[in-house]
C-alpha positions in Angstrom: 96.0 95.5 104.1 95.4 99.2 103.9 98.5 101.4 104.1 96.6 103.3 107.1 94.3 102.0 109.4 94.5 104.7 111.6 91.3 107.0 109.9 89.5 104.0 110.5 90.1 103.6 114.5 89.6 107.3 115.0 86.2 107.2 113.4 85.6 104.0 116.0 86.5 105.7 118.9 84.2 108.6 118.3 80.9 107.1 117.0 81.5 103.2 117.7 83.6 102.7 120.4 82.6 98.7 120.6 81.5 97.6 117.3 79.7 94.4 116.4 82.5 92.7 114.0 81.8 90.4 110.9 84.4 87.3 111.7 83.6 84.3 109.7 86.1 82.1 111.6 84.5 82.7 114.7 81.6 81.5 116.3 79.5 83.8 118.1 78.8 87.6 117.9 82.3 89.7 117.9 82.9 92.9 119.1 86.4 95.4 118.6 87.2 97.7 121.7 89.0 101.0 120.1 89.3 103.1 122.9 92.6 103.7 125.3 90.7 103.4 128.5 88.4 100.2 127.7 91.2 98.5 126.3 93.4 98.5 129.0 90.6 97.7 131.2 90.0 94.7 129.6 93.5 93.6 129.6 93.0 93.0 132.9 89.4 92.4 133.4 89.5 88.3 134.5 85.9 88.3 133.2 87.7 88.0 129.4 88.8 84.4 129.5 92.1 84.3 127.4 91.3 80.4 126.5 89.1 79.3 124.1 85.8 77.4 125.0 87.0 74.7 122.5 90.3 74.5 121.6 90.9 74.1 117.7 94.3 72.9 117.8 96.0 69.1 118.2 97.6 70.3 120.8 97.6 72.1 124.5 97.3 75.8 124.3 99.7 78.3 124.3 100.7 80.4 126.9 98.9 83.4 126.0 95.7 81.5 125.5 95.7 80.7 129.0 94.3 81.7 132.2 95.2 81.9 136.1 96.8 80.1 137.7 97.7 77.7 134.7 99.4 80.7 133.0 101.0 82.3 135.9 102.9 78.5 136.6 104.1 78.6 133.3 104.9 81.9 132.7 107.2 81.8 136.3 109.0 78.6 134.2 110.5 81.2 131.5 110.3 84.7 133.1 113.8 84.4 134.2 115.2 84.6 130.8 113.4 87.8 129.9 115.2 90.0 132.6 116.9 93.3 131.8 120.0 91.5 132.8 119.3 88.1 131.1 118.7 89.8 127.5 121.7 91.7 127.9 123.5 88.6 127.6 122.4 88.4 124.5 123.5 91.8 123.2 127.2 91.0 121.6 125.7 87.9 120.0 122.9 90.2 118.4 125.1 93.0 117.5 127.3 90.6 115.7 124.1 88.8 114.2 123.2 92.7 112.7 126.3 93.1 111.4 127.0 90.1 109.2 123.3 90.3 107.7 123.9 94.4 107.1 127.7 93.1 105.7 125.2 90.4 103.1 124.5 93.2 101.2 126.4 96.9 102.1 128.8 95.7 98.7 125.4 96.1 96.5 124.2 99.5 96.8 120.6 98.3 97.2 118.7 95.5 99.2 115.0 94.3 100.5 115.5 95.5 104.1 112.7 93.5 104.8 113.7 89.9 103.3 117.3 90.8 104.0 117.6 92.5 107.4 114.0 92.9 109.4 113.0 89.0 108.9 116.1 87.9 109.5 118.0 89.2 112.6 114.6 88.6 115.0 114.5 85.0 113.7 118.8 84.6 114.2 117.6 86.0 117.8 115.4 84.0 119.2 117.0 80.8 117.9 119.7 82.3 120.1 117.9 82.7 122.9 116.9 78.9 122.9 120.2 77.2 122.1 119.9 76.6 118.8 122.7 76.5 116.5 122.6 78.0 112.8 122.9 74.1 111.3 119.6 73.3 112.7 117.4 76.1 112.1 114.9 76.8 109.2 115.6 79.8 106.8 114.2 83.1 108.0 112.0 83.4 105.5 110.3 80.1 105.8 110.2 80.1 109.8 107.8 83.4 108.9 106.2 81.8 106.3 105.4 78.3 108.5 104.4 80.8 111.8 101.9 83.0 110.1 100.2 80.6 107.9 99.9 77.7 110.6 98.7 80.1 113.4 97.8 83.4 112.3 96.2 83.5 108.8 92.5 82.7 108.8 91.6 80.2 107.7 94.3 78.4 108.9 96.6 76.1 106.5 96.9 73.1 108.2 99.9 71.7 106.3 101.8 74.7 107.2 100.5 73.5 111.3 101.9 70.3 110.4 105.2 71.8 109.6 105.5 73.9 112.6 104.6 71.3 115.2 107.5 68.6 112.9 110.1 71.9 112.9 109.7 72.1 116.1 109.8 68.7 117.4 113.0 68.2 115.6 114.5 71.3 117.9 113.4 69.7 121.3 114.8 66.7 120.1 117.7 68.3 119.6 117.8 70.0 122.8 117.4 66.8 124.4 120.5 65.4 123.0 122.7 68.5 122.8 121.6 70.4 126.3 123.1 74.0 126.9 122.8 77.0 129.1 119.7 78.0 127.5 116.0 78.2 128.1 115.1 75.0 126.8 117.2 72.8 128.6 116.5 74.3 132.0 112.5 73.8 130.9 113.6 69.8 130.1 115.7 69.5 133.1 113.1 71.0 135.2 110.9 67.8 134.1 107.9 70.6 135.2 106.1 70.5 131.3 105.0 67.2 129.5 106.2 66.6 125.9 103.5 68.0 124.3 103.8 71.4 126.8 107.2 71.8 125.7 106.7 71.6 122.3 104.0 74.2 122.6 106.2 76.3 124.8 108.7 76.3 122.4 106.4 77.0 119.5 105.4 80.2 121.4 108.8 81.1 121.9 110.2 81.2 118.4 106.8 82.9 117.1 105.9 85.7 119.7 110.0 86.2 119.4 110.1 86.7 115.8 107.1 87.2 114.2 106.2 91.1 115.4 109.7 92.2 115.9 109.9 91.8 112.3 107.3 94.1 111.7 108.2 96.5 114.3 111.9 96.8 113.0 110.4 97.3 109.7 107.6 100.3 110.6 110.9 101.6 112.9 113.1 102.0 109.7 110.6 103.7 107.7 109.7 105.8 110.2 113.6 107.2 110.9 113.7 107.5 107.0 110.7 109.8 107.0 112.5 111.9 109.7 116.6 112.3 109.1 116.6 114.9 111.6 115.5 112.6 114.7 117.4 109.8 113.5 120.2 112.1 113.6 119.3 113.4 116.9 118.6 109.5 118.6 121.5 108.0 116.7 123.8 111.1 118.0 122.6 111.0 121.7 121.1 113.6 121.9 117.9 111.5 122.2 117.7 108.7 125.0 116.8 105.2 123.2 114.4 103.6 125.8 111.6 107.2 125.2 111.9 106.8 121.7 111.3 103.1 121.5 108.4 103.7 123.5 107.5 105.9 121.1 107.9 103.9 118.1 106.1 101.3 119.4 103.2 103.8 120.4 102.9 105.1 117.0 103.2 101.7 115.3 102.4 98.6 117.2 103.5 95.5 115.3 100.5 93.8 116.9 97.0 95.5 116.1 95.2 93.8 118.2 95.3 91.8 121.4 94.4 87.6 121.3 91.1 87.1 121.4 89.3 87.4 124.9 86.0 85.5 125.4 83.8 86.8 127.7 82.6 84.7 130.7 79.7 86.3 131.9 77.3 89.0 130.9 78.9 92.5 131.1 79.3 95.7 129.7 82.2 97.4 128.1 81.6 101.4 127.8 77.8 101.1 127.8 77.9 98.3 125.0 76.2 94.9 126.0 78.5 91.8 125.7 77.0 88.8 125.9 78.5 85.5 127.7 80.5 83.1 125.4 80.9 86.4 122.7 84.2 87.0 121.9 85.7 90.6 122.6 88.7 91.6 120.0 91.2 94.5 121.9 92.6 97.1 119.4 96.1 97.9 120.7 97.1 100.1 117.8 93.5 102.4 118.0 94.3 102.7 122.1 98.0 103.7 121.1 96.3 106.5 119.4 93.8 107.8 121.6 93.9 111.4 121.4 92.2 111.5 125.1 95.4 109.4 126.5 98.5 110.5 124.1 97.9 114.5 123.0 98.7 115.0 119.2 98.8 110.8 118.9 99.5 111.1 115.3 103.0 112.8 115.7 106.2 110.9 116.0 107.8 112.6 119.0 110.5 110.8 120.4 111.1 112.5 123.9 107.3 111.7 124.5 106.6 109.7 127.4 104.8 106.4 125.7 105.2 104.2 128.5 101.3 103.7 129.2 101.5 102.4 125.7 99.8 98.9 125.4 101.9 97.5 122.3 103.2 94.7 124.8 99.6 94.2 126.3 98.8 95.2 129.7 98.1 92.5 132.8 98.4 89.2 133.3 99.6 88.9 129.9 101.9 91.5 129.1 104.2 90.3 126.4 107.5 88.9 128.6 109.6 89.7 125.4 109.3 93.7 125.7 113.6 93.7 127.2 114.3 91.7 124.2 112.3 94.0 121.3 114.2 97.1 122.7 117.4 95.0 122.6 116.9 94.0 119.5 115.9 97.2 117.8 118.6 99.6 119.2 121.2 97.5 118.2 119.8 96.8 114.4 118.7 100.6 114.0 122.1 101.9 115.6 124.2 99.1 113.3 122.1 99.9 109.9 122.8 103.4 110.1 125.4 103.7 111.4 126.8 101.5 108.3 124.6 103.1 105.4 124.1 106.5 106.5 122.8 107.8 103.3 119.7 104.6 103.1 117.4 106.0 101.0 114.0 104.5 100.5 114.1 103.5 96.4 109.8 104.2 96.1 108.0 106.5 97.6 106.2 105.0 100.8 103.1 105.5 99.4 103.7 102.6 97.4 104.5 100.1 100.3 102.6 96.9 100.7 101.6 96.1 103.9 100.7 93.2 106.0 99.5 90.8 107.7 96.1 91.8 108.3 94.1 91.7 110.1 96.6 90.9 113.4 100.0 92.3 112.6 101.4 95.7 110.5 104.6 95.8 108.7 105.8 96.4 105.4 106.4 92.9 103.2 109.5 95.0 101.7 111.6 97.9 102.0 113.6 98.2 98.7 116.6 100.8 99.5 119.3 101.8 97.6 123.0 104.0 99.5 125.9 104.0 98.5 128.6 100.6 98.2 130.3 100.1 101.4 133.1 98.1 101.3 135.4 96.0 104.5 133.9 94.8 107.7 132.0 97.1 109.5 132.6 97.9 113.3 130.2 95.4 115.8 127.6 97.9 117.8 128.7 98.6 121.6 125.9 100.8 123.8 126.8 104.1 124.4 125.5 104.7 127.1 
């Protein structure tokens, strides 16, 4: 994937604001919708069916490739666990899980931030988040691995499916038999999902919770690197967390584009014809840089207000894990930092590879070197 998209969208929004797409894995005429305004409009335009004339997959569908009111019912079943207060449950478990992995490799002098620390405190998380204990989960690396090549590469591998729908299997099973005060087990004891629903809604639990948070921690870090003085400034106080984070996320959403919307009816999106049954693709990350909606959209500026970004969506499905991604990403930013102060990145950033096009954006590594740290580091508290 190309290092920087971003020339491309602009040219988009100016001459082709919804472009006829070539996507072999798709049947029908496509079109991608680049600018702020249309995007969000069809975020919540109920004409753009979120589920799939034919589903593709052995299974039900997932929770975002649902509509009303199937969606709303299931999304009420887990929405609970996704409050402000319910993921701040979770913060002294994550800001221990970011110190040990930081601690794996603060001794060396050097590390794969990406392999070593991006991939693998969003996977520790969300296996928290569900009950699962570190003797029963996957690596990291392979939970990424299985997720992206069963459900997001095109085309699809289907032995990597296979896995997926076995790994998780093995973890209802085991929720079953070990229940807890965890999401899970309240979606089993509430008897309101059949087997295969649960495993589905579990599947879409560990891969919306892992699989762009790696990326975004990832485009986060290189960011902060690029800019030592507003890294000082955020990680000194002097900049409030939840405007930059919006921010971040503005400049870099992990996810490029929304899932694919199909339209159920004839209907036009900014003077463009769309056709009924033709799928319409939503670019997140060319709305996020709209220079009609954000002024200067290029520019890092952490004391911007971001908030009408649509990294998390917008409607009916706006992502439920938003609490969680800020949680997540204070605490591993604050704790890396605040361990290796002098992280420097070891190429120039130029060099970066990038992926995993065409949905998600992240670097595959970040090879930094700092100098050896030694003993246990302190575990993150907020200070606010």
């Amino acid at each position: 994937m190309t290092a920087d998209p971003y020339p491309g969208y602009a040219w988009l929004r100016e001459h082709d604001p919804v472009c006829p797409v070539d996507d072999p894995h798709v049947p029908g005429r496509t079109w991608l919708v680049t600018r702020y305004d249309d995007v969000r409009a069809c975020l919540a335009d109920r004409r753009l069916s979120s589920r799939a004339p034919v589903n593709p997959d052995p299974h039900p569908p997932g929770l975002s490739n649902l509509d009303d009111p199937r969606h709303a019912g299931l999304r009420r079943l887990i929405a609970a666990a996704f409050t402000p207060a319910a993921v701040s449950r979770l913060r002294e478990r994550t800001a221990r899980t970011c110190a040990h992995a930081v601690e794996s490799f603060a001794g060396r002098g050097r590390a794969d931030l990406v392999a070593e620390y991006t991939r693998q405190v969003p996977v520790a998380v969300v296996h928290d988040l569900l009950g699962v204990p570190e003797a029963e989960r996957a690596p990291a690396a392979e939970v990424l691995d299985m997720w992206y090549r069963a459900k997001f590469q095109q085309p699809r591998d289907e032995a990597k499916l296979a896995e997926v729908l076995g790994y998780v299997r093995k973890l209802v099973a085991y929720k079953r038999s070990h229940p807890g005060d965890d999401l899970p087990t309240r979606l089993i004891e509430s008897g309101a999902l059949t087997g295969d629903e649960l495993e589905v809604m579990v599947m879409t639990l560990i891969g919306a919770g892992h699989i762009t948070t790696i990326q975004f921690l990832g485009t986060t870090i290189l960011r902060l690197l690029d800019h030592p003085g507003r890294r000082a400034a955020l990680l000194g106080g002097d900049i409030d967390w939840s405007p930059a984070i919006n921010e971040l996320l503005r400049l870099d959403p992990p996810d490029h584009v929304a899932e694919y919307r199909y339209a159920g009816e004839d209907m036009t999106i900014a003077d463009t014809r769309v056709g009924e049954g033709d799928v319409v693709l939503l670019s997140l990350a060319s709305a996020n840089r709209d220079p009609n909606r954000f002024p200067d959209p290029d520019a890092l500026d952490l004391t911007r207000d971001a908030r009408p970004h649509l990294a998390f969506g917008h409607g009916a499905h706006t992502c439920l894990g938003s609490h969680l991604v800020k949680l997540e990403t204070e605490i591993a930013i604050t704790t890396l930092f605040d361990r290796l102060p002098d992280l420097t990145l070891d190429v120039p950033s130029g060099e970066l590879d990038w992926g995993y096009a065409p949905t998600f954006r992240g670097p595959r590594a970040l090879p930094v070197t700092f100098t050896p740290r030694s003993g246990r580091p302190a575990v993150y508290t907020s200070r606010r």
